[in-house]
C-alpha positions as CSV (number, residue, x, y, z in Angstrom):
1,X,13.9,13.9,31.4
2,X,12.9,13.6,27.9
3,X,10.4,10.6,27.6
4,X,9.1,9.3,24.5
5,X,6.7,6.0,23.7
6,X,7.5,4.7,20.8
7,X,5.4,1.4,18.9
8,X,6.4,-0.6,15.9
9,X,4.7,-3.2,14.5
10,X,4.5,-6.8,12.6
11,X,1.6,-7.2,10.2
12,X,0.4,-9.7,8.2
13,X,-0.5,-8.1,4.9
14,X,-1.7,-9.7,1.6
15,X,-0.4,-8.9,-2.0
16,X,-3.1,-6.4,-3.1
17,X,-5.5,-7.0,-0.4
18,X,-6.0,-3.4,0.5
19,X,-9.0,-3.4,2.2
20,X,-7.7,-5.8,4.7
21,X,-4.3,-4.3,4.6
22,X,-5.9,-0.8,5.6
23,X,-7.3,-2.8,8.4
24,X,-4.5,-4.0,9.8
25,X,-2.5,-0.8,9.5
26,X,-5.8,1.0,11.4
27,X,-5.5,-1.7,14.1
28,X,-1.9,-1.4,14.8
29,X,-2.1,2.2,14.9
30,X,-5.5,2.0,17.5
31,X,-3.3,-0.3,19.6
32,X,-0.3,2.5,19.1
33,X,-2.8,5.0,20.4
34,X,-4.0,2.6,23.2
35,X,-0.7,2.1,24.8
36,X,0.3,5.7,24.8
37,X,2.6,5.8,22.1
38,X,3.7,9.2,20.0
39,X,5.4,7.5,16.7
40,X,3.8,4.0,15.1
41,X,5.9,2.9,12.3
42,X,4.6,0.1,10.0
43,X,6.9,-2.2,7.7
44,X,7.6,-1.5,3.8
45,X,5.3,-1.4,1.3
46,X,2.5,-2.2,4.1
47,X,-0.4,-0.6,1.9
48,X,0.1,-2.9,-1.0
49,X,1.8,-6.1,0.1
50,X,5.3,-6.2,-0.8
51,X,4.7,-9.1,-2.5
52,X,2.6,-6.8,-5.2
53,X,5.4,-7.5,-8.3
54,X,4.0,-6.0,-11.5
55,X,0.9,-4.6,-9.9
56,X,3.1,-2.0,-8.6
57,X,2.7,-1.4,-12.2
58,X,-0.7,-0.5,-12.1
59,X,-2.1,2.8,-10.9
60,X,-4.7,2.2,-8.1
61,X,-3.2,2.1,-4.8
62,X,-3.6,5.4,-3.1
63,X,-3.1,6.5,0.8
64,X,-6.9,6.8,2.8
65,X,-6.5,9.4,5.8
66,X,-8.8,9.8,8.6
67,X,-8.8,10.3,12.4
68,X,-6.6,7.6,13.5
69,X,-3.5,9.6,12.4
70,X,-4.8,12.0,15.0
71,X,-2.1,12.7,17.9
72,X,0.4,10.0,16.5
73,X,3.3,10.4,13.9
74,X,2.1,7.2,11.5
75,X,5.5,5.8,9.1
76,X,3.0,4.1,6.4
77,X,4.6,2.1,3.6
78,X,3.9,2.6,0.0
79,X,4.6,3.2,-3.6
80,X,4.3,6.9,-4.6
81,X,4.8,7.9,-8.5
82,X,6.5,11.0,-9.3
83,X,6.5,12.2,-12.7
84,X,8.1,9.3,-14.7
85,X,9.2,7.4,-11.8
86,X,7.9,4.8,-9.1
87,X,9.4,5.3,-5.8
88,X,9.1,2.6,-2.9
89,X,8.2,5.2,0.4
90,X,7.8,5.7,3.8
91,X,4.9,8.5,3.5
92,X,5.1,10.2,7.3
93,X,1.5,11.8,8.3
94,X,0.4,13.3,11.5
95,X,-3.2,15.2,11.7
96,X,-4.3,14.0,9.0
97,X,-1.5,15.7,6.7
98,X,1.0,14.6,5.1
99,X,4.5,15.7,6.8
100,X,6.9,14.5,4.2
101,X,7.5,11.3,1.7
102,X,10.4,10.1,2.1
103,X,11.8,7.4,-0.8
104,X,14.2,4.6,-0.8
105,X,17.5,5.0,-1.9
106,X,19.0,1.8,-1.9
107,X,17.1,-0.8,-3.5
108,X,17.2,-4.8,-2.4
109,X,17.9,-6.1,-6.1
110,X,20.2,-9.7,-5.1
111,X,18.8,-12.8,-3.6
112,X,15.3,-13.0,-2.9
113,X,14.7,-9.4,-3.8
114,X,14.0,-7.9,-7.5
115,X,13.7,-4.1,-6.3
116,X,15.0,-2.4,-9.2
117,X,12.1,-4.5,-11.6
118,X,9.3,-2.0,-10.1
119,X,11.3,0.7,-8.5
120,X,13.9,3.6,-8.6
121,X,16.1,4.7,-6.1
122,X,16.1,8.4,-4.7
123,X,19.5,9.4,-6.1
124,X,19.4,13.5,-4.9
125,X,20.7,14.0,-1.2
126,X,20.6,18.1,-1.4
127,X,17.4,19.8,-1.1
128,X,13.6,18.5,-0.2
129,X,11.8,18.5,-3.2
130,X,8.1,19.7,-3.7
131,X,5.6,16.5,-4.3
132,X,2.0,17.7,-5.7
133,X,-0.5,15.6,-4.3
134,X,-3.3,13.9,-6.2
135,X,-6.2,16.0,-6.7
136,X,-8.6,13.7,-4.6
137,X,-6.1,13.9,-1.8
138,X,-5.3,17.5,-2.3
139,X,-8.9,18.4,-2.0
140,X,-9.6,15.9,0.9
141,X,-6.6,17.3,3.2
142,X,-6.5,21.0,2.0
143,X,-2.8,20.4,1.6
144,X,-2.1,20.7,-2.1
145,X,2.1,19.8,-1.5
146,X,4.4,18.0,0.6
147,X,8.0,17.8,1.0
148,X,9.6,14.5,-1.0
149,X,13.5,12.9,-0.9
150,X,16.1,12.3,2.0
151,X,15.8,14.3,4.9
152,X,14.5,14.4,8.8
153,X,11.4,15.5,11.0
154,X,12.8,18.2,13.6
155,X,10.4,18.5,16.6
156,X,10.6,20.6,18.9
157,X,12.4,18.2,21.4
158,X,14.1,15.7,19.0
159,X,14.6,14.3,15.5
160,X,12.7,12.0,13.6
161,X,14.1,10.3,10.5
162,X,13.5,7.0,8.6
163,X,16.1,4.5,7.2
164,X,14.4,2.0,4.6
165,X,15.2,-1.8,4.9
166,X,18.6,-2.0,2.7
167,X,20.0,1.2,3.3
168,X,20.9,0.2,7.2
169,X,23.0,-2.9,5.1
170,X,24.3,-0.4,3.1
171,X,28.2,0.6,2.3
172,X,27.3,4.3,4.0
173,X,24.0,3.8,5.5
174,X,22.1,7.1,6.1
175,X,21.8,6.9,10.2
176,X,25.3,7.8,10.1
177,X,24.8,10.9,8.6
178,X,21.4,11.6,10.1
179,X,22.8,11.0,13.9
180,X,25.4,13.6,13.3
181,X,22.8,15.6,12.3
182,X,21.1,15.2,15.7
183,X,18.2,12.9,14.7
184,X,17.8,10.8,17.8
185,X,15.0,8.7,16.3
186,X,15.2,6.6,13.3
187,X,12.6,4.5,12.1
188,X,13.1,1.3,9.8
189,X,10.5,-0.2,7.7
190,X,11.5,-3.4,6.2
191,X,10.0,-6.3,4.5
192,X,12.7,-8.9,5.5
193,X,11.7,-12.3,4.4
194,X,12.9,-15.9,6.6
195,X,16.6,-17.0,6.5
196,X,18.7,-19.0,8.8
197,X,20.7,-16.7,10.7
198,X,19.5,-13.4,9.3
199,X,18.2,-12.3,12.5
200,X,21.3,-12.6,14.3
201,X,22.6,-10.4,11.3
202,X,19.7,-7.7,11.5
203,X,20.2,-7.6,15.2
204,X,23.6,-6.7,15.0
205,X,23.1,-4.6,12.4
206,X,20.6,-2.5,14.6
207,X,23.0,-2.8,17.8
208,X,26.1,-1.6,15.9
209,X,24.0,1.7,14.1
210,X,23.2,2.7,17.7
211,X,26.0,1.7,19.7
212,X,28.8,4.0,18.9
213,X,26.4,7.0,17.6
214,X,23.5,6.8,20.4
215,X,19.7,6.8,19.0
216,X,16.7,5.1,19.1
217,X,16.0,2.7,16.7
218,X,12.9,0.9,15.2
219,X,12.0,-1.8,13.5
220,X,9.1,-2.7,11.7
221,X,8.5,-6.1,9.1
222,X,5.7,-7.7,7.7
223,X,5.2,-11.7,8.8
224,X,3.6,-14.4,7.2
225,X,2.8,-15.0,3.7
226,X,1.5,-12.3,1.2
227,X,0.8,-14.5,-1.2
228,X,4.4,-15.1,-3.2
229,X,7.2,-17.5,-2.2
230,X,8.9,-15.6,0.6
231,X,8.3,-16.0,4.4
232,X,8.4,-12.4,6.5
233,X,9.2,-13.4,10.1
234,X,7.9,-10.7,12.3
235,X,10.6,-9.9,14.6
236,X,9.7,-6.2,15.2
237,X,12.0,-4.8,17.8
238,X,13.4,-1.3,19.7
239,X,16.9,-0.6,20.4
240,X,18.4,2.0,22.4
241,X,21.6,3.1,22.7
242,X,23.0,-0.8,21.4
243,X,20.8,-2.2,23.8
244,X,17.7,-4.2,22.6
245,X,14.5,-2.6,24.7
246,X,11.7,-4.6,23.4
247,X,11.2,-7.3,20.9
248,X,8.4,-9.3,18.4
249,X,7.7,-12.4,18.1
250,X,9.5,-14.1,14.9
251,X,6.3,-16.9,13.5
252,X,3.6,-15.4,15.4
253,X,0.1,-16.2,14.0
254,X,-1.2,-12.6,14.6
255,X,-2.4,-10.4,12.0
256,X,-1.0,-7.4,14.0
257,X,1.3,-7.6,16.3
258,X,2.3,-4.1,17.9
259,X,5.9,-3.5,20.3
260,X,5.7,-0.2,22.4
261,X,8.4,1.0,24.4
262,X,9.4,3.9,26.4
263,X,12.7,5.5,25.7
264,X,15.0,7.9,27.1
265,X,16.4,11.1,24.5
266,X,18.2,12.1,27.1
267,X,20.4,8.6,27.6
268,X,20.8,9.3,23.9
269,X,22.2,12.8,24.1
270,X,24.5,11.6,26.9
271,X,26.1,8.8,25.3
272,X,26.6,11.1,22.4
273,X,28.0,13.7,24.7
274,X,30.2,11.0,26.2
275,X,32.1,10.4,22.5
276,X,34.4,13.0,21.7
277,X,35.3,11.2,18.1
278,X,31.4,12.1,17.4
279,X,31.5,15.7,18.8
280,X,34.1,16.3,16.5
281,X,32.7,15.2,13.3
282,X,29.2,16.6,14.1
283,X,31.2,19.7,14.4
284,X,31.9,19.5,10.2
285,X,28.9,17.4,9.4
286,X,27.1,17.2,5.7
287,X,23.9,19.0,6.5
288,X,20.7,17.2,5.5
289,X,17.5,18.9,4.5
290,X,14.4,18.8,7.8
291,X,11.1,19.5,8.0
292,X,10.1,21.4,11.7
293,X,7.0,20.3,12.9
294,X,6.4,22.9,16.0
């Protein structure tokens, strides 16, 4: 039986508040630890705020790593620049390394949401490119590139991959390619603000990714205020195989507020074993780029 513990978190981050930000992120990843779990993922743009607007403009926000990534696969979100362009990311570290960085691409830009003001979207799907790290990281890590754009983690027992806030809304989201890929894991960090109704529509919208394809999905979001107009709600939750495992609270007053649960790959592999409509398009799947992590 392949058991994994898996945490995801709400946190209550401030616009541009990094040093309490970087505390919050420490804390939820200590409390990962704690509880046993191998994967923490933390919502969008936790580093900064998401609230940030045309500071993301600015150039000093920068990713600190030290012993707390240590044993744990840590989803931290933050914006990365890449030659020209400003990229909103999930940067996955493990070991104090960097693994890969892997960038939106589908950008929240109606409603509440203003995406496209302060970011691009990742528009190549083919190969991983080659992201030079800053020389102060570089030299701090021994690590002088990482692996950037859409792909997956491949472990030695299962798949890894994250899906970024819109894209799970959008027309072809990318768990649907991933799961046919075998990536058993996918990991959502969102900044999803307070709306009547719209967690009924999230929760449905995590249900159905993993209902007819099998996975393990997570969900992280910032709560509170960050110091804008918008209202994140929390609501941090697990779902396995359409089935909600563990779940958040939606106002909670918490700074960090972590949700661990332990999940069965091989209750995914069977359910996707059990679907002969997904055997046969796995068979003729669109291969997407991984990185293996032995």
């Amino acid at each position: 039986m392949r058991l994994l513990k898996v945490a995801t978190c709400n946190l209550n981050q401030w616009a541009m508040d990094f040093e309490c930000n970087m505390s919050n992120i420490k804390a939820s990843i200590v409390q990962a630890k704690a509880a046993g779990a191998a994967i923490r993922l933390g919502p969008e743009l936790e580093v900064t705020g998401y609230g940030c607007e045309d500071h993301f403009l600015e150039l000093d926000t920068e990713l600190l790593l030290g012993d707390w990534t240590n044993d744990i696969l840590c989803s931290i979100g933050m914006p990365v620049i890449k030659g020209a362009e400003r990229y909103n990311c999930q940067v996955l570290c493990m070991n104090k390394r960097i693994i890969m960085i892997r960038p939106k691409m589908c950008l929240a830009n109606d409603g509440n949401y203003r995406e496209l003001r302060w970011f691009t979207a990742w528009k190549q799907r083919g190969e991983l490119e080659e992201f030079h790290l800053p020389i102060e990281i570089s030299e701090a890590l021994s690590q002088e590139s990482v692996p950037f754009g859409y792909g997956y983690i491949q472990f030695i027992d299962t798949a890894v991959a994250a899906e970024v806030c819109e894209e799970l809304f959008s027309p072809v989201p990318p768990h649907a390619e991933l799961a046919l890929n075998g990536v058993e894991v996918f990991m959502n960090a969102s900044g999803s603000h307070h709306q009547l109704r719209k967690l009924d529509i999230r929760l449905n919208a995590f249900m159905g990714a993993t209902h007819a394809r099998g996975g393990v999905y997570m969900y992280s979001n910032q709560q509170g205020c960050d110091g804008g107009r918008l209202y994140y709600d929390g609501c941090a939750c697990i779902v396995v195989n359409g089935d909600v495992v563990a779940q958040g609270s939606q106002f909670s007053l918490k700074d960090v507020e972590v949700i661990t649960s332990q999940v069965d790959l091989d209750a995914v592999a069977s359910l996707r074993g059990s679907i002969s409509s997904f055997q046969e398009q796995a068979s003729c799947k669109v291969k997407v780029s991984s990185v293996y992590v032995p």
